[in-house]
N, C-alpha and C positions, 0 to 999 in steps of 0.2 A: 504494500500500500504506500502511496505516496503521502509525503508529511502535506497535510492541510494548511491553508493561510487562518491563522487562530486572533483575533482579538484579543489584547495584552487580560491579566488579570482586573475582572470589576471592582473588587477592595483593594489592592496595593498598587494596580497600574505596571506591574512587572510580566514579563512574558510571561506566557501559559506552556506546556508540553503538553506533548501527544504519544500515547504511546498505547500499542495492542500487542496483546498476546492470544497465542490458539495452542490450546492442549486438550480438547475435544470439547473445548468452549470457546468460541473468540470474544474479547477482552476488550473494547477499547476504554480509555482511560486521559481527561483529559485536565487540566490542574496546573495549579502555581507551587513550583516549589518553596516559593518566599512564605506565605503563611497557610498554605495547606489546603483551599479550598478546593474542589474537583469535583469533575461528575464521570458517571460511567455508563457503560451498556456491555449488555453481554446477548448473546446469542449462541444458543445451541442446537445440534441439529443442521439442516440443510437453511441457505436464504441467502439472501444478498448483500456479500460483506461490505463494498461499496455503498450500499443504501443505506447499512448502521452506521458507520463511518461518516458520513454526508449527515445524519442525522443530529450525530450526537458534535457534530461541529457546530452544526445550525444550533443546538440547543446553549451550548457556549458563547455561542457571538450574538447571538437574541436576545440574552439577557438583559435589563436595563440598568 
C-alpha cells in the first residue's frame, strides 16, 4: 500500500503516521506519535484493502 497524504495531528498540529499490518487481519492504524491520539480499522476475511485504507484516511483528515 502506498503511504496516504494525512493531515498533521488535530490536538498538537504534528504529523500523523500511517501504518498497516496483515496476519490474517489487516490492521490499519493511523496517529501522532507526539501525544498519542489515533484511530484504527481492521478487516478480516476477504474485501477491499484499498477501500479500508481510503476510508480510514478520510476518517482522519475529516475530523474538525
Amino acid at each position: 500500500m502506498e503511504k496516504p497524504e494525512l493531515k498533521p495531528c488535530p490536538f498538537c498540529g504534528k504529523d500523523a503516521y500511517y501504518s498497516w499490518a496483515v496476519n490474517g487481519l489487516l490492521m490499519v492504524t493511523i496517529g501522532c506519535v507526539y501525544c498519542g491520539v489515533h484511530v484504527k480499522a481492521a478487516r478480516d476475511g476477504y474485501g477491499d484493502d484499498a477501500k479500508l485504507s481510503r476510508d480510514i484516511v478520510t476518517v482522519w483528515n475529516a475530523r474538525v
